[in-house]
VOPA-667730 format. One record per residue: x, y, z of N, C-alpha, C in turn. Coordinates in steps of 0.02 Angstrom, whole numbers, plus 50000, padded with zeros to 5 digits. Layout:
XYZXYZXYZ...
END
This chain:
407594561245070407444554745039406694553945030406484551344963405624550044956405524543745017404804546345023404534541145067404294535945021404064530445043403794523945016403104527344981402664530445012402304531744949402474534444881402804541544879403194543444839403624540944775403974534344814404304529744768403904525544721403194525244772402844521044730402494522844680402134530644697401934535044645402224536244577402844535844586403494537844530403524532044491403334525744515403404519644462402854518444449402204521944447401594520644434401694519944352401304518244322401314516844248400794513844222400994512644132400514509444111400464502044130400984498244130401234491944149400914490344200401084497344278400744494544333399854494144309399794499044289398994497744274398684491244260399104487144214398734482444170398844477244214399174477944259399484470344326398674470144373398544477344389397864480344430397404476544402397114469344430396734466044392395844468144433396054469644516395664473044552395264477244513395444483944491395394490044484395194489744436395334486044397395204483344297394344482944325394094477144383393514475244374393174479644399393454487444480393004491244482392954496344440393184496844381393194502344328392584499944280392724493144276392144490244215391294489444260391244489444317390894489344376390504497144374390984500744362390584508244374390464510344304390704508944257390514509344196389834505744152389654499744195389134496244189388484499944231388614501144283388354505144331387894512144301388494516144258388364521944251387834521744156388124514244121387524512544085386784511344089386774508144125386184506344167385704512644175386164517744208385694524744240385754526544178385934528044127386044532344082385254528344029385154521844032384654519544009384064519444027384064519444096383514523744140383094530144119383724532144081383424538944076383124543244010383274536643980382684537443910381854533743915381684529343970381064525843979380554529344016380014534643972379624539044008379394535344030379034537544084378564534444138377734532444100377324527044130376804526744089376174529544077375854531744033375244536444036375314545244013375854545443969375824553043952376074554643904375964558043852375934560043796376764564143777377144560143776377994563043757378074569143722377434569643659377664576643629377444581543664376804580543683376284586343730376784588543796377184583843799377464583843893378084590543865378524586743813379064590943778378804597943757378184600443739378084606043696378034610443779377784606143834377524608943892378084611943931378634607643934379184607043963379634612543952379714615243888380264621043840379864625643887379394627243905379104636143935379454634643991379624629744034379924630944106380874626344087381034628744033381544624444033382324627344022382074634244057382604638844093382484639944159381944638544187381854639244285382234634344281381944633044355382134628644408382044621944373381614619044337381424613744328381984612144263382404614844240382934615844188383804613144233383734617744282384124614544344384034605644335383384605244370383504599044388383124591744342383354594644262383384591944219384224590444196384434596244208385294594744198385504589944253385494590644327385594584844345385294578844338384974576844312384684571044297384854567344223385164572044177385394569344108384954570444086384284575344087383994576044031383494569244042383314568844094382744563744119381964566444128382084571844176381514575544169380894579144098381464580344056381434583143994380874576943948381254570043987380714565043954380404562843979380414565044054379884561244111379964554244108380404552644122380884546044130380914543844201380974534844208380804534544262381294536144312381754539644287382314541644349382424548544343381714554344316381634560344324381854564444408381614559444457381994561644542382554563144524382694556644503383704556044506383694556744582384244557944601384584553444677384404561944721383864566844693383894573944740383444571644816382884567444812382494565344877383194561244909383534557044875384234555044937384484560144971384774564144920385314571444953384574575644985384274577744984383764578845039383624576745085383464569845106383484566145159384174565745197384574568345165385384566945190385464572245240385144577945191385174583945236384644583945294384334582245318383934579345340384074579045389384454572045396384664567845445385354571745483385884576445444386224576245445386134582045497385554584345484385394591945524385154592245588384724585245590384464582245643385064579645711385414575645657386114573045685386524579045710386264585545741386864591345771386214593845816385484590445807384934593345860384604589345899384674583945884383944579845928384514573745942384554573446017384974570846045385334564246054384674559946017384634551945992385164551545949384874555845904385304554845829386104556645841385924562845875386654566545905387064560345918386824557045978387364553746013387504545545963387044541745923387314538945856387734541245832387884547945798388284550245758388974551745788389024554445848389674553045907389744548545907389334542545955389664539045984389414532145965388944531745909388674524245898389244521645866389764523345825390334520345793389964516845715390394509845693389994509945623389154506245636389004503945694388414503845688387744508345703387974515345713387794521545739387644523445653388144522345607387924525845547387574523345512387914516745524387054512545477386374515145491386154514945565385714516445586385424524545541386044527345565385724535145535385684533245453385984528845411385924527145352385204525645328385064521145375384224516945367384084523245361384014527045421383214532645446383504538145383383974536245327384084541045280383694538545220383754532045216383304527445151382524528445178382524526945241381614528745243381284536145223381824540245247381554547645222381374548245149382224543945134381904544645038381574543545001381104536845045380494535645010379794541445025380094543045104379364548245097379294553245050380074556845059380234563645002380064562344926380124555344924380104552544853379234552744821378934548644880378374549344881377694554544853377954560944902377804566044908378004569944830378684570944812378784573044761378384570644707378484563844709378194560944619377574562344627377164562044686376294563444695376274571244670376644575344678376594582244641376774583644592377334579544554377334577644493376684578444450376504570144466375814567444450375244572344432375094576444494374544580244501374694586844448375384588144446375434592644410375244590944323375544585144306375464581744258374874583844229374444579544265373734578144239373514586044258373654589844279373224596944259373584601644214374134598644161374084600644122373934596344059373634601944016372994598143973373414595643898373144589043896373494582943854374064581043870374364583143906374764578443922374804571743947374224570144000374094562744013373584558843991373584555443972373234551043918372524548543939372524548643984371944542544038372174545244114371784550944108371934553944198371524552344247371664549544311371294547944360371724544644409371394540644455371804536844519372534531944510372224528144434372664523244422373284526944385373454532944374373984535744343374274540444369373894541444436374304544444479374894538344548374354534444554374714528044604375274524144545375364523144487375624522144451376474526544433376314533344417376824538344414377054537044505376924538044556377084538744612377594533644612377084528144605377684519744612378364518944578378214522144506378844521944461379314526544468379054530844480379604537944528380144535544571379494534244603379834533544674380324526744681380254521644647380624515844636381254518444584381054520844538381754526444503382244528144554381934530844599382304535044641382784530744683382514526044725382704520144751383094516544727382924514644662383374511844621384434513044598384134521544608384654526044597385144526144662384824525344720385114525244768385514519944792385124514044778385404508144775386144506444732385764511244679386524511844625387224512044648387084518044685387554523644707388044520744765387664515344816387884513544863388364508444833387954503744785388694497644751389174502144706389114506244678389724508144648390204512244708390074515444758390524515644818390894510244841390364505244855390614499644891391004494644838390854495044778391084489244729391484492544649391544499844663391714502644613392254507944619392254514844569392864517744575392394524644608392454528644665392244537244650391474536044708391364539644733390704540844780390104539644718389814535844742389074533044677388784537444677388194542644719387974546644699388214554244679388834555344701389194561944642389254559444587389534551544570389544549744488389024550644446388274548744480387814547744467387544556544440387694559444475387304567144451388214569144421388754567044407389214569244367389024567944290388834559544301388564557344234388014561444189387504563944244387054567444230387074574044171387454576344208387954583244189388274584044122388764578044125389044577944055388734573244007388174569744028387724565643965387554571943930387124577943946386904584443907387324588643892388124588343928388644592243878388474595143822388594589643774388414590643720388074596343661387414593943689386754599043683386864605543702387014606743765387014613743793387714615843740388184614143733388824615043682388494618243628388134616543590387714616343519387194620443534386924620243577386494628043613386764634643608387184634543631387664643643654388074643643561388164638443525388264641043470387704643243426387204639143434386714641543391386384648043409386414650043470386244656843529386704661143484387204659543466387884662843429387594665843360387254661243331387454660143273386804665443241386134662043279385554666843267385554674443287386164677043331386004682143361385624683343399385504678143436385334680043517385754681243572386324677743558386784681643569387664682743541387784689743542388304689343526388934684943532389524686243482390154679843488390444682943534390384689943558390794695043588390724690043653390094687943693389894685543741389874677443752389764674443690390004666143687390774665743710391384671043670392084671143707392014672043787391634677143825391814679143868391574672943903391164667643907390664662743920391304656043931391814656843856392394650343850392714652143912393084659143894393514660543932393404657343995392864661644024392574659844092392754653044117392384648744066392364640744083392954637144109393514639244063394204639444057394624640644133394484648344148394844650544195394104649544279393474646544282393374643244329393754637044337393664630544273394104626244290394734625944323395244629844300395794632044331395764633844426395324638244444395164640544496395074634644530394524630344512394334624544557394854618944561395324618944498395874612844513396264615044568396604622344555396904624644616396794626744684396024627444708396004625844756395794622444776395334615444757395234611144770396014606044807396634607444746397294604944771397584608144845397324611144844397674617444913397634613844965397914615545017398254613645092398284619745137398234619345201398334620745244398824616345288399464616045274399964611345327400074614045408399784607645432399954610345508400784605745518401124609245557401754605945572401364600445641401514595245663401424590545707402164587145723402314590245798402954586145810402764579245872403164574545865403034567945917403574567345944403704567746014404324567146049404774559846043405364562646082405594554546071405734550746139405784543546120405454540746174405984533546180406304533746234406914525846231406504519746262406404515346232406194507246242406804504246238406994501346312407494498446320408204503146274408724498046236409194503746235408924505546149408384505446119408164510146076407914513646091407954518546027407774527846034407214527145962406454528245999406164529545939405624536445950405304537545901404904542945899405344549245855405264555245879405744560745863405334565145788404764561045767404584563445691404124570845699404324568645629403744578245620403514574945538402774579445571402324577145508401774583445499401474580745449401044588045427400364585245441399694589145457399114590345464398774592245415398644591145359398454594245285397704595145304397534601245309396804604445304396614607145246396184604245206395774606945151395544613845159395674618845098395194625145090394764623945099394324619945041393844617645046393644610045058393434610245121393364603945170392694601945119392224603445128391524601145101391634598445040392054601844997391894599144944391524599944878390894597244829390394597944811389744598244830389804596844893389194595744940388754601644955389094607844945388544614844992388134615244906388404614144861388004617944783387474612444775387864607044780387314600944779386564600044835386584602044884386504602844950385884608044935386074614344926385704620444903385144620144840385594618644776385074615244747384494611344754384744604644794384164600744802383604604344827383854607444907383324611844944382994618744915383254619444850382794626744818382404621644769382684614844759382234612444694381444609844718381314608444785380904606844816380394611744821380524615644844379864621644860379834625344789380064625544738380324627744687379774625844655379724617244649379534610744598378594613444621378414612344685377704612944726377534619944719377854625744701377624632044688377494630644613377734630144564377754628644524377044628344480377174620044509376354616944505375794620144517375664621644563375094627644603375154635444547375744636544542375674641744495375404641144429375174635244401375044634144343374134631244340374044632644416373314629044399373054637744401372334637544425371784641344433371984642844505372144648844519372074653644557371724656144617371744657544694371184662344696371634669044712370984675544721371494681544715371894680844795372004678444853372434680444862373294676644878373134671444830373724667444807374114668844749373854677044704374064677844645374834681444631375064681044721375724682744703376334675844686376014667144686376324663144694376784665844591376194665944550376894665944495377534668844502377414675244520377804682544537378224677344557378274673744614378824674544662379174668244609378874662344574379004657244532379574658044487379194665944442379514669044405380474669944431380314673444498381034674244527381494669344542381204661544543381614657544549382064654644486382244658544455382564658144389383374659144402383664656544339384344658844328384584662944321384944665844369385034672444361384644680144376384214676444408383764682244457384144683144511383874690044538384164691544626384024688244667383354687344675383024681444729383314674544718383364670844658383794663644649384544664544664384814672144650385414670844654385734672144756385044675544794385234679844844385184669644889384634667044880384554660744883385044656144890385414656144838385924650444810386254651144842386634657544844387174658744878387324658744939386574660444982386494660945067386634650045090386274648645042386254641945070386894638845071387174642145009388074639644982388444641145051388364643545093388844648045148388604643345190387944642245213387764639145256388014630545262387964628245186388144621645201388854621745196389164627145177389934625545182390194623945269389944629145295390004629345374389894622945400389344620545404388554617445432389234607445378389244606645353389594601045339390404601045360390734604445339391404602945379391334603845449390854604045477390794604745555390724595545561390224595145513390204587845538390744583045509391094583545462391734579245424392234582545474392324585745512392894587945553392954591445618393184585745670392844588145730393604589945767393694597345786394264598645830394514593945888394004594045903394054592045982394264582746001394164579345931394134571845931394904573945884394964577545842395794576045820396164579145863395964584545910396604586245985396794580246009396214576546029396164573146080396714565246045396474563945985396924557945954397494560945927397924568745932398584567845928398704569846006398424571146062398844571046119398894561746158398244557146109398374551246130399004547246117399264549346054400034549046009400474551346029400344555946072400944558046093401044564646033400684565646014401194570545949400704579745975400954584945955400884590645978400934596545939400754603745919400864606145900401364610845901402034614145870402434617545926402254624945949402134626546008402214632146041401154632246061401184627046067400164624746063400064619746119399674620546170399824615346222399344609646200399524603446202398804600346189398294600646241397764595546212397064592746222396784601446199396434604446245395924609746238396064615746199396884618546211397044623246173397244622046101397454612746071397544611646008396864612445971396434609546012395584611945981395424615545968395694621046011395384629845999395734630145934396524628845934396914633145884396534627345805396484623345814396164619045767395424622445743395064623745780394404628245760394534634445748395044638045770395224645345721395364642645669395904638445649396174639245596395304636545529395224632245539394824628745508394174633145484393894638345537393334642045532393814647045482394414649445480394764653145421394754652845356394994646145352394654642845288394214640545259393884638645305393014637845278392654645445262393124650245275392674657445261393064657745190393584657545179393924656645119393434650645071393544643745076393184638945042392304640645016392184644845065391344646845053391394654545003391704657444995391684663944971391934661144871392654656044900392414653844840392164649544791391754644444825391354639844822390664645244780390464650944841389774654144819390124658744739390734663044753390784666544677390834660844611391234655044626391184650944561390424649444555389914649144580389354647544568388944653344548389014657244567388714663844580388854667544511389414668744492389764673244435389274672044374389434664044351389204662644291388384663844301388054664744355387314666644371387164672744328387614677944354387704684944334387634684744259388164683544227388314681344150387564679844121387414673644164386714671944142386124677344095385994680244181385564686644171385584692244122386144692644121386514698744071386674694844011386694690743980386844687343905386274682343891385894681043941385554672943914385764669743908386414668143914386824661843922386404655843946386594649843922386524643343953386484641143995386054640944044386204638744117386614635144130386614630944073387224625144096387724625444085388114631744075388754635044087388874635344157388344634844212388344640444256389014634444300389204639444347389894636644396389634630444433388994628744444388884624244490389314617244460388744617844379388984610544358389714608944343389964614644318391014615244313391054613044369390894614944437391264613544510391074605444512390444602444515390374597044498390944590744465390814593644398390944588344350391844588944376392174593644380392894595444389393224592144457392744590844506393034589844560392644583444564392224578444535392014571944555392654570244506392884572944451393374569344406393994567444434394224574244477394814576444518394644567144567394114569244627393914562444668394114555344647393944556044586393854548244550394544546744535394994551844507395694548944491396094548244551396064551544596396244551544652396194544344683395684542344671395434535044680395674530244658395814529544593396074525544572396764526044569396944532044587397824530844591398084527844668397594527644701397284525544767397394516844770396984514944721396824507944711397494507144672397934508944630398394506944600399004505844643398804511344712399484511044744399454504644803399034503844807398934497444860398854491244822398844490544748399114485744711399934481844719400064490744696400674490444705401174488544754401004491244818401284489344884401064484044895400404479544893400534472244874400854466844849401074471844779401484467144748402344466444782402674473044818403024473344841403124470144901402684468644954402454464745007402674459144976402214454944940402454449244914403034444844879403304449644857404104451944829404414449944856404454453444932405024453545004404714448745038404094444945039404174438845067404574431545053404304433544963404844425844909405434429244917405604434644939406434435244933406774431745029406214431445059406314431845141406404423445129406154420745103405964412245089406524410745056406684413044994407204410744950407884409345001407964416245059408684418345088408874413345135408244410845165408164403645209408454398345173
END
């Protein structure tokens, strides 16, 4: 027999949709939301010369700084005031988050402060982002003004200026991110760099044909490029959907002359526990030292700093060093985050408080162990293919010139915040629903009186 969710899933519809008067307003909520940033991101910042910045911009607009122009929608490209975009947040996140497994304060907040333990680590996550923020747009800035015409009127007041508007961009973005969680449909800052992603669709679309068309590169290799796109998507729907079912049995138990308990239920463990988080994660932290080499690589020299281009050079798409990079960090945060979204030893402990057990598994200490084998299994699985979907289209890169923005990161992205978001709202539709049914069986409980 279906369970009550099940039943309710099955009568989901268009009908139920349009009753969802809730869901109606967080849809129009994140849609307003995601205007807003999207308008952000045509208003260059003040004091610099748009064409000079653009002609400057195309020589580095396959590195790193091409990266983190695609997440941003093509903000950077105009030096717009939301060129950061939300990467000093997810930096500071990591941050805190890293801190939160070393330095013992934070440690024991994140155990045992409960929800006022995370706020806390929340704050000391917004203060970081202003320093990171800080710091970034000031190298921005400096970079700016040493290259020549691009800033209009260079000196103190256009560097404290770019800093402020940056960095309030940035802030701004964050702020975003938090009300469309709290007041909208989908995690605000994955929407926020999803939006990013598919605002430049487009363009990059019309890129790899015209790459086609001029003979830079062959159609032989634009197919192999669809294909690809095609059969990653596929890859990430299906294992993103994947399970690991643990069987969980709960004994049975007589209260007075009833007999209750007796159930069996499943433990559903994600392949991939993390998520989007290790590519996102990795990125940010190569775009940083990336962004400050960069800069320095473009001024005046002395000889024995003249290996900084060299190594600049390597931080590209589809190099060994970017790709040996990407991928080490991809492993690391796959590990290094489902450690912290999933703790053995606190879900032993709350199914031997239930009463419920694994069969032929003793609880408390040995369900933990068998809970951390299983989990470290799949996280070696989830990371291998977390790093090849990212990794592959790297390869392709190097060898065709392809588009960066083919590459697997942003597919894993855009495919699985979409996956998140509907999930969400079928989420919000179903607790409509069982509302309305609640209410149902009360006027029917009233009427019978």
């Amino acid at each position: 027999m279906a369970s009550a969710a099940e039943q309710l899933a099955a009568n989901m519809n268009f009908e139920a949709f349009q009753k969802a008067t809730e869901l109606h307003k967080r849809i129009w909520f994140t849609l307003g939301a995601m205007v807003v940033y999207r308008l952000g991101a045509f208003i260059p910042i003040p004091g610099i010369d748009i064409v000079a910045f653009s002609a400057a911009f195309q020589g580095q607009a396959k590195g790193i700084l091409g990266m983190f122009n695609m997440f941003s929608g093509g903000a950077v490209s105009r030096m717009a005031i939301f060129a950061l975009n939300v990467m000093p947040y997810i930096s500071a996140s990591i941050i805190v988050q890293l801190l939160g497994t070393v330095y013992p304060p934070w440690e024991k907040l994140r155990k045992e402060g409960g929800e006022a333990g995370r706020k806390q680590l929340n704050q000391y996550t917004r203060y970081l982002t202003v320093v990171l923020a800080v710091f970034q747009s000031f190298g921005i800035a400096m970079g700016l003004q040493a290259s020549t015409g691009v800033v209009e009127h260079p000196g103190l007041f256009f560097v404290v200026s770019t800093v402020v508007t940056l960095t309030g961009g940035t802030m701004f973005l964050m702020w975003l991110g938090e009300q469309i969680t709290s007041r909208g449909v989908g995690n605000g800052v994955s929407l926020i760099i999803f939006a990013g992603i598919v605002a430049v669709l487009p363009r990059y679309i019309v890129q790899a044909f015209s790459l086609a068309r001029t003979g830079a590169m062959s159609g032989g290799a634009l197919l192999i490029i669809g294909v690809l796109v095609v059969a990653v998507t596929a890859a990430i729907v299906f294992v993103e959907r994947s399970q690991r079912r643990l069987l969980v049995q709960y004994p049975k138990r007589q209260v007075g002359n009833r007999m209750f308990g007796g159930d069996t239920s499943f433990l559903p463990l994600k392949i991939n526990t993390s998520g989007v988080i290790p590519p996102i994660f990795a990125s940010s932290l190569l775009l940083m030292p990336a962004t400050v080499m960069g800069v320095f690589a473009q001024a005046n020299l002395p000889p024995w700093m003249q290996w900084l281009p060299g190594a600049v050079g390597q931080l590209q798409h589809g190099r060994p060093l970017f790709m040996l990079l990407y991928g080490a960090l991809i492993i690391f945060f796959c590990f290094f985050y489902t450690s912290v979204v999933f703790n053995p030893e606190e879900t032993a402990e709350n199914l031997r408080k239930y009463g419920g057990f694994m069969p032929g598994i003793k609880p408390g200490k040995r369900t933990a162990e068998y809970l951390d084998y299983v989990l470290t299994r799949l996280t070696v699985i989830g990371a291998a293919y977390i790093a090849i979907v990212c990794l592959l289209p790297e390869a392709l890169i190097g060898f065709y010139n392809a588009p960066f923005y083919m590459g697997g990161t942003s597919v894993l992205i855009v495919v699985s915040v979409t996956m998140d978001t509907v999930t969400q709202i079928q989420s919000h539709l179903l607790a409509h629903q069982y509302e309305g049914l609640i209410k149902k069986s009360k006027l029917r409980g009233v009427r019978g009186r």
